[in-house]
N, C-alpha and C positions, 0 to 999 in steps of 0.2 A: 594514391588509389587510382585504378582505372576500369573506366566503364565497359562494363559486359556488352557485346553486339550486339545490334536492334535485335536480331533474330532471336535472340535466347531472353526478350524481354517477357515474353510471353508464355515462357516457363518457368519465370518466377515465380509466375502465381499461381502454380500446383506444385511446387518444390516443398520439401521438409522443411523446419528449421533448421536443421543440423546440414540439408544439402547447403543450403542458404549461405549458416557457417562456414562450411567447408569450402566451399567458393571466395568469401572477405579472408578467410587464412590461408590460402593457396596460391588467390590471385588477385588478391586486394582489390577483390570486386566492388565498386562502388555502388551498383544498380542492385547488387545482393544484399548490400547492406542495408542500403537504402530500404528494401523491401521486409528487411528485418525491423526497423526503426518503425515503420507504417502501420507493421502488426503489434508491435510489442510498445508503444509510447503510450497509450492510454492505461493499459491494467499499470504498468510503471507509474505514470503519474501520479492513480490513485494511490498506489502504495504507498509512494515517498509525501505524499497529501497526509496518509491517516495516519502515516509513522510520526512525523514531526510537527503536525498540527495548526502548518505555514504553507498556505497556498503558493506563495511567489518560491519559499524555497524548495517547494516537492518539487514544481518543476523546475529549475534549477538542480536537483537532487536525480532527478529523472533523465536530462541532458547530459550531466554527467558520470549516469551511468553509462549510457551508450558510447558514449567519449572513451571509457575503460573499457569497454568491449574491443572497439577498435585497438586501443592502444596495448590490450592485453591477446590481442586475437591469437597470436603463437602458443599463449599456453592452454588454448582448451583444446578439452579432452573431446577429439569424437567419439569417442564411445560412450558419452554421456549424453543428455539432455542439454537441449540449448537452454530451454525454457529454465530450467534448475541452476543453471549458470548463471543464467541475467540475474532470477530474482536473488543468489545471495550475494551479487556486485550489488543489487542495489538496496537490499538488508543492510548490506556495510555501511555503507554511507549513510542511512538515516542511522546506523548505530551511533557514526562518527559524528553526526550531525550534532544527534541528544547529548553526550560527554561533553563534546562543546561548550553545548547550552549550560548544560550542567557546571563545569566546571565557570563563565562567567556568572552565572547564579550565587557562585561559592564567594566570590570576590568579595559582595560585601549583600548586606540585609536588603539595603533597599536595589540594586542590583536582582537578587534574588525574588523578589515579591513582585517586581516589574515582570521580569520574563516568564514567572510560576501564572501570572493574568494572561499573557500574552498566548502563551501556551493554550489558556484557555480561548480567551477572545479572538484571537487572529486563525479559530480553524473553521476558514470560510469556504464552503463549496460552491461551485462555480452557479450564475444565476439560475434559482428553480423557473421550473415551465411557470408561463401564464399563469394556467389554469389550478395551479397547485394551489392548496387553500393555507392562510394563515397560521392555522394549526398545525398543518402537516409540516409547513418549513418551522413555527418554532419548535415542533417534536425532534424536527432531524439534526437541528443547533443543539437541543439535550443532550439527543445522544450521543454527537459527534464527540462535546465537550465530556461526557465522562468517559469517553473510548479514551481521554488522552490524559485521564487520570489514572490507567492501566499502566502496571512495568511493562516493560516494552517487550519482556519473553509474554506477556499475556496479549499484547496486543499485537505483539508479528504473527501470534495464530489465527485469532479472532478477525483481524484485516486478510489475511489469509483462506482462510476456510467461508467465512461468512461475506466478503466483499467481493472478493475475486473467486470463488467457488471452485479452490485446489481443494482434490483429495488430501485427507489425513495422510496415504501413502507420499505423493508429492512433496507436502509441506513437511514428512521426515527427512526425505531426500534433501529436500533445500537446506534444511538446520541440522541436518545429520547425527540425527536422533532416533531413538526408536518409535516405530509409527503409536505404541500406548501411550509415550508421552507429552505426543501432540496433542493424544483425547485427552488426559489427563486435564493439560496444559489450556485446553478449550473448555473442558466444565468449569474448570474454576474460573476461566476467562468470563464464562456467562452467569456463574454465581458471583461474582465481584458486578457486574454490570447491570446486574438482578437486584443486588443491594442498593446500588448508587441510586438506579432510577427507578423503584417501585416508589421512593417516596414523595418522588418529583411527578410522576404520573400519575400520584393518586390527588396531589392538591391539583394539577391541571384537568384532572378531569370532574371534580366538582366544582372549579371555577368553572368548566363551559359548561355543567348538567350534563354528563355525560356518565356512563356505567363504567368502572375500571375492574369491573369481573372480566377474568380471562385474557387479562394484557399481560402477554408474557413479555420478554428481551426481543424474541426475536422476531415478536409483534410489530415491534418499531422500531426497527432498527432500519436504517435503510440504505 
C-alpha cells in the first residue's frame, strides 16, 4: 500500500466513503484507508460485540473485517455503498463465527452447556461511566444477555436498527431483503425480548420499590 501526499491529507476528511474506497482500490492508498478504518471501527466493533456476545472476539471479528476489505478491495462495486459493503463482511464473520460456536457446542453435552453460559456470561461491555448507577449497569447486563438468546436473523436487525440506528431501508440493502421484512423481522425481534425481559424487570423492580408501569423494551435497552 502506499501513502497518499501530505497535501491531499486534508481532504480526506470531507471525502465520501465510496471516494475513500475508490482511492484503497485504485491506488492502494494507505492514508484513505486508514481514514476508512477511523470512521467505521467503533459501529463495527459494536456489531461484531452484540452478534457473538465475546468482547475479545468482536474485536478481533472487527479487525478482521477491515483485513477483508483490504484484501477484497478489487471486487467492490462503486456503484454501491461503502457503508452496506462493510457491514455484510462483517455480518459474515460473526455468522461464521456462531456455526463455529455452534458446531463445538455439538461435539459433546458438557462442551455444549459450557459455551450456551459463556455466550451468556462473557457479553461484557466495555467499563460503564463513574457515575452510572448499579441498577443501570445490572439493567444493561439483562438486556445484553437476552439480546444473545435471539436467532441471529432477529438479532442482526434489532443490533442493527436499535444500536447502530440504520434505516429499515439500509438494513434491507445489507441483508438483501425486502425493506417489510426487516419490520417484520424487528417486531418479532421486540416481541421475543418483551417476553424474555418483562419478567425479569418486574422482580427487579419490586426488589428495589420501584414502579414497573410503562417499561417498555426499548425502555431499557441500551
Amino acid at each position: 500500500m502506499r501513502t497518499a501526499p501530505f497535501a491531499s491529507l486534508r481532504s480526506l476528511f470531507v471525502i465520501t466513503d465510496e471516494q475513500a474506497m475508490w482511492r484503497v482500490q485504485t491506488q492502494d492508498d494507505e492514508t484513505a484507508f486508514a481514514q476508512l478504518v477511523r470512521r467505521w471501527e467503533g459501529p463495527i466493533q459494536r456489531l461484531c460485540l452484540r452478534m457473538t456476545g465475546d468482547l475479545h472476539r468482536g474485536e478481533d471479528l472487527a479487525q478482521e473485517a477491515f483485513t477483508r476489505v483490504f484484501a477484497k478491495r478489487k471486487e467492490y462495486q462503486p456503484s454501491g455503498k461503502f457503508s452496506t459493503w462493510l457491514w455484510r463482511i462483517a455480518l459474515n464473520l460473526c455468522y461464521d463465527e456462531l456455526r463455529r460456536r455452534q458446531r463445538r457446542e455439538e461435539t459433546s453435552l458438557d462442551g455444549m452447556c459450557g459455551e450456551a453460559m459463556a455466550a451468556l456470561e462473557a457479553f461484557v461491555a466495555p467499563e460503564p461511566a463513574p457515575d452510572k448507577s448499579l441498577v443501570e449497569q445490572e439493567r444493561s447486563e439483562l438486556v445484553r444477555k437476552a439480546l444473545m438468546q435471539l436467532t441471529e436473523t432477529y438479532r442482526t436487525v434489532l443490533v442493527m436498527r436499535h444500536y447502530e440506528d440504520l434505516k429499515f431501508r439500509e438494513i434491507a440493502d445489507v441483508l438483501d431483503v425486502p425493506e417489510g421484512t426487516v419490520k417484520s423481522r424487528m417486531a418479532e425481534a421486540l416481541t421475543q425480548m418483551n417476553r424474555i425481559l418483562k419478567p425479569i424487570l418486574a422482580v427487579e423492580s419490586a426488589k428495589n420499590s420501584m414502579k414497573s408501569d410503562g417499561q417498555t423494551v426499548e425502555s431499557v435497552m441500551l
